[in-house]
N, C-alpha and C positions, 0 to 999 in steps of 0.2 A: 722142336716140339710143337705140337701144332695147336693153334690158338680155341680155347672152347667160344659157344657164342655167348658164353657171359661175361665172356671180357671182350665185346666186341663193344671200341668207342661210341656213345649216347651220341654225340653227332652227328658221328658217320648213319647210327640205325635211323634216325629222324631223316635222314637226306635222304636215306635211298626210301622210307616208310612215302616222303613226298614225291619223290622222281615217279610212281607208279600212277598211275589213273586209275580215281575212283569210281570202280564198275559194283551199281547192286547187284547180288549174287538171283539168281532166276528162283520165282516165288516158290516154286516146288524144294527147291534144296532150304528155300529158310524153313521150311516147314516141319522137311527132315530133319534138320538140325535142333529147331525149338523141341522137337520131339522127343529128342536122342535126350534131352537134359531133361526132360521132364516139364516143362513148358509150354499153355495151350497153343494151337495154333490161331493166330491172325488174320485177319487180312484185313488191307486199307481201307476206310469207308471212301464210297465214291462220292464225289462232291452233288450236293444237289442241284442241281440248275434251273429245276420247274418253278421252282415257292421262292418267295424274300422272305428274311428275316421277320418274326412278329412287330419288333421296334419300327423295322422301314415302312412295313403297313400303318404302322398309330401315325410314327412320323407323319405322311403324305395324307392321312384323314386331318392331322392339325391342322397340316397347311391348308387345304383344298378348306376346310372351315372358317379359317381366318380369312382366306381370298375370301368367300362368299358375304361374312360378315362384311369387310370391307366393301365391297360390290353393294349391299345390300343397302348399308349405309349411305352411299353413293348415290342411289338410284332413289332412295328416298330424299334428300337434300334437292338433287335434281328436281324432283317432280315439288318438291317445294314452292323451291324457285318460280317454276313452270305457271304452279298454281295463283304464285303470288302477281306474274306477268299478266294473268287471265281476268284476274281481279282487278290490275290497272288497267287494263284495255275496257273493261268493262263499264270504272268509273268515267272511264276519258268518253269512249261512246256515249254513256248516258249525259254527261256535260255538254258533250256537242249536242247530242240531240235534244237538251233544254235549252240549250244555247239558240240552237237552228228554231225552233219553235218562236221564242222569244222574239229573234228577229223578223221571221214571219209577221209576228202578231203585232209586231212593232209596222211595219212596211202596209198590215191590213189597215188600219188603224190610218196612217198618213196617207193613206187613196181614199179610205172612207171620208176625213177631214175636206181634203182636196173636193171631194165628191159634192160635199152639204158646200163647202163657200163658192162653190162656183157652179152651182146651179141656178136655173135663170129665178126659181120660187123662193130662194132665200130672204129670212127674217132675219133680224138681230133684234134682240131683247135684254136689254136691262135691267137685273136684279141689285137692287140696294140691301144691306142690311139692318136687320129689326131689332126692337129693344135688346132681347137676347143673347143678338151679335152684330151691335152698332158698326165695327171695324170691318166685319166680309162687304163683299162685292162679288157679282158673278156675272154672268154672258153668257146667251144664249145666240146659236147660229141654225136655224131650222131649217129645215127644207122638209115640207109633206113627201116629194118622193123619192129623196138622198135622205132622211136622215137627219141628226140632231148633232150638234158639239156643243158642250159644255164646257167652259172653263170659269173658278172660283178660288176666294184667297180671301186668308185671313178669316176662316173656317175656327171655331171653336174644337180642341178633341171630342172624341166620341166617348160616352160615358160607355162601359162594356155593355156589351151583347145589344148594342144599337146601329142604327146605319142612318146615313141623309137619304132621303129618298127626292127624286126631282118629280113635280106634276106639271101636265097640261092644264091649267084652266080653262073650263068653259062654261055655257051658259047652264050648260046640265050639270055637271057633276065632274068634278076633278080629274083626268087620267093620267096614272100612274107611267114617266117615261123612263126610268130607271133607276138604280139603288148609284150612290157616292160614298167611297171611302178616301178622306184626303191625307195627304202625306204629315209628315211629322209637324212641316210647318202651314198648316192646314190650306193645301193648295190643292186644287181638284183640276183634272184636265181629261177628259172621258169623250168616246162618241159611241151614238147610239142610234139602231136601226132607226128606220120611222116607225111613230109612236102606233099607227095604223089609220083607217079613213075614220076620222074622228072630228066633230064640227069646229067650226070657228073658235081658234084660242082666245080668251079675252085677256089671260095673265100667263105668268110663269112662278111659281115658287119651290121652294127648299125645306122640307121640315126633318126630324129627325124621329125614326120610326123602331119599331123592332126590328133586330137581324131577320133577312129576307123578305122583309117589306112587307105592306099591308094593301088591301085594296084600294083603302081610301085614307085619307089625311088622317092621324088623331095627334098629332104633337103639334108643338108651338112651330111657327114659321120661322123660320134663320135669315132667309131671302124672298122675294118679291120683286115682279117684275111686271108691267103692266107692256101686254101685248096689243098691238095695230097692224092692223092688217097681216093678221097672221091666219 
C-alpha cells in the first residue's frame, strides 16, 4: 500500500526542504500570488543613497562645532601668549633704552669733567660751611670755556619744593650757575655748561631757593667760597 505524504518522516521532509536552493520566486509571480489571496501588492523600497540619516547630519554639526570651539579656544590662548611676549619685549627695549641713555649721560658727564680739570683756565674754589650748615664743604673746578664741576658733602635735606642753587659772584650782581639736588647722604657731584662771558668771579656760594631756581639769591647761604683769580 502506498505510503500518503502525511506519513512521510519530519526528517527526511527537513533534509530534502534543505538539500534544495533558495531561489526568490520572479517579482511578477509574487504579485500574482499576493493577489490570488487577496493581498496588496508590494514591492521593495529602493535604498536611498543620495541623503544621510537626519542624526548623522546633527552628529557631524556637533562635531565640526566642538572642533571649532576647541580651535577657537586655542587661537585665543595663543595670541595671549603672543600678546603677553610683545609686552615683555616692550619692557626689556624700554630698559635698555633708559639704560643706553643713562650711560650715555653718564660717559657725557665724565668728558665734560675730564674737559673743565684739564683745561689750561682752570680755577679751584673752596666753599666752607655756614652757620646753617657748619658740617658741608664743597669745591669748585671752573673753567670760563669748558665749564664748571661741582662737588659737596655733608649737605643738609631739602625742606620740600626747594633746591640748592650754586652762584657766581661778582662785583655786579650774583650769576646763577645752576640748581643742586644732593643724594640721601647729602653729597652733590654735578657739571655744568659755562656759566657764560660773565666778569671777574670774586666768590662762589650755595643757598637754597625755590624749585627751579630764582634769578637772584634770596635764601640764607649753606656754602661760600672766596674766588682768586677766577
Amino acid at each position: 500500500m502506498a505510503a500518503h505524504d502525511d506519513d512521510l518522516d519530519p526528517d527526511i521532509a527537513q533534509a530534502l526542504a534543505q538539500s534544495v536552493d533558495q531561489v526568490d520566486p520572479p517579482a511578477a509571480l509574487r504579485d500574482r500570488v499576493l493577489r490570488s489571496v487577496g493581498a496588496p501588492a508590494t514591492r521593495p523600497r529602493a535604498a536611498s543613497h543620495g541623503t544621510f540619516p537626519s542624526w548623522l547630519a546633527t552628529a557631524a554639526l556637533i562635531a565640526i562645532a566642538a572642533g571649532l570651539s576647541v580651535y577657537t579656544f586655542l587661537l585665543r590662548s595663543h595670541i595671549a601668549t603672543l600678546e603677553a611676549e610683545l609686552r615683555d619685549a616692550i619692557l626689556r627695549a624700554e630698559a635698555s633704552t633708559t639704560q643706553l641713555a643713562e650711560v650715555r649721560r653718564t660717559a657725557s658727564d665724565a668728558q665734560s669733567r675730564i674737559a673743565v680739570l684739564t683745561a689750561p683756565d682752570m680755577s679751584r674754589v673752596e666753599l666752607a660751611g655756614q652757620t646753617v650748615a657748619p658740617q658741608a664743604s664743597g669745591r669748585v673746578f671752573w673753567s670760563r670755556t669748558r665749564g664748571l664741576v661741582f662737588t659737596a658733602s655733608n649737605l643738609p635735606a631739602l625742606p620740600p619744593g626747594r633746591t640748592y642753587q650754586l652762584w657766581v659772584v661778582t662785583a655786579q650782581a650774583p650769576v646763577s650757575a645752576g640748581l643742586l639736588k644732593p643724594d640721601a647722604n647729602g653729597a652733590v657731584n654735578a657739571v655744568f655748561n659755562p656759566p657764560g662771558n660773565i666778569p671777574g668771579a670774586t666768590a662762589m656760594a650755595v643757598t637754597i631757593e625755590p624749585d627751579g631756581g630764582v634769578p637772584a639769591p634770596t635764601g640764607a647761604m649753606y656754602l661760600v667760597g672766596t674766588a682768586k683769580g677766577v
